[in-house]
C-alpha positions in Angstrom: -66.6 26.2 191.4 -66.0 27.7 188.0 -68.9 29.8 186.2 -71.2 27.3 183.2 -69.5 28.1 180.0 -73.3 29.0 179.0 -76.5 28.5 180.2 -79.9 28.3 178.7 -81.8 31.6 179.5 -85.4 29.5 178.2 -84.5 26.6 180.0 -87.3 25.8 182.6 -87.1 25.1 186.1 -87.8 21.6 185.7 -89.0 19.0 183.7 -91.4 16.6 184.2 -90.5 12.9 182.5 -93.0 9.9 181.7 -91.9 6.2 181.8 -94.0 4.1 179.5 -93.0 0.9 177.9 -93.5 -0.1 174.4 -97.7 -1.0 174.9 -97.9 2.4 176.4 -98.5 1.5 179.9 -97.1 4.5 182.3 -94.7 3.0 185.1 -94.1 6.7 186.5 -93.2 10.3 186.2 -90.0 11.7 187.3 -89.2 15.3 188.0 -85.5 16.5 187.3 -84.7 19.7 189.1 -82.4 21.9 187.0 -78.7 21.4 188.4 -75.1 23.0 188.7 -72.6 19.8 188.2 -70.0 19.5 190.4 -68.0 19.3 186.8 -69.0 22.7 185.9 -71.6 21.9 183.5 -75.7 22.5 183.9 -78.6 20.6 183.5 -80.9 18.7 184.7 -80.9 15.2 187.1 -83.1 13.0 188.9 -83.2 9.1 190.6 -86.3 7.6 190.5 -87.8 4.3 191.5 -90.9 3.2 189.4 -92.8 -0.2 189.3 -94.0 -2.7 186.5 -97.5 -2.3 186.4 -97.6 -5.9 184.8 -95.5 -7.9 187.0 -95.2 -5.0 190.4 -91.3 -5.7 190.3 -89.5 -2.2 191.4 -86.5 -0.3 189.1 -84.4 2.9 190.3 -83.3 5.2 187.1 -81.2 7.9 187.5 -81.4 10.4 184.3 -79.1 13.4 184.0 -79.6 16.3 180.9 -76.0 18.1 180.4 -76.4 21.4 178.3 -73.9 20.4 175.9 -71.3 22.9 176.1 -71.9 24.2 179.1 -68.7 22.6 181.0 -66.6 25.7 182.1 -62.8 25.6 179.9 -60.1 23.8 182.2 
């Protein structure tokens, strides 16, 4: 796999991400592990199920963070 174009010599490990809704009710907290794409690029990425804590239903969310510009020139 070709090098990053760049990477992000501050960029942490991971992050840590909260899921509220609009009343400010917290559903969950995902953790997105920093990640080499297979395209090349960098970033961060996580899948996550969380709940409604009004109604219990369950939702999966995947998230991904691309450092723009980091895709490697073709």
């Amino acid at each position: 796999m070709p090098e990053p174009a760049k990477r992000d010599a501050n960029a942490p490990v991971f992050l840590e991400i909260t899921i509220k809704d609009s009343d400010g009710k917290i559903w969950g907290t995902a953790i997105a592990p920093a990640k080499d794409f297979s395209t090349g690029s960098v970033g961060y990425y996580c899948s996550e199920k969380t709940v409604n804590p009004k109604s219990a239903e369950r939702y999966q969310c995947s998230l991904s963070f691309t450092l723009i510009g980091s895709k490697p020139p073709k």
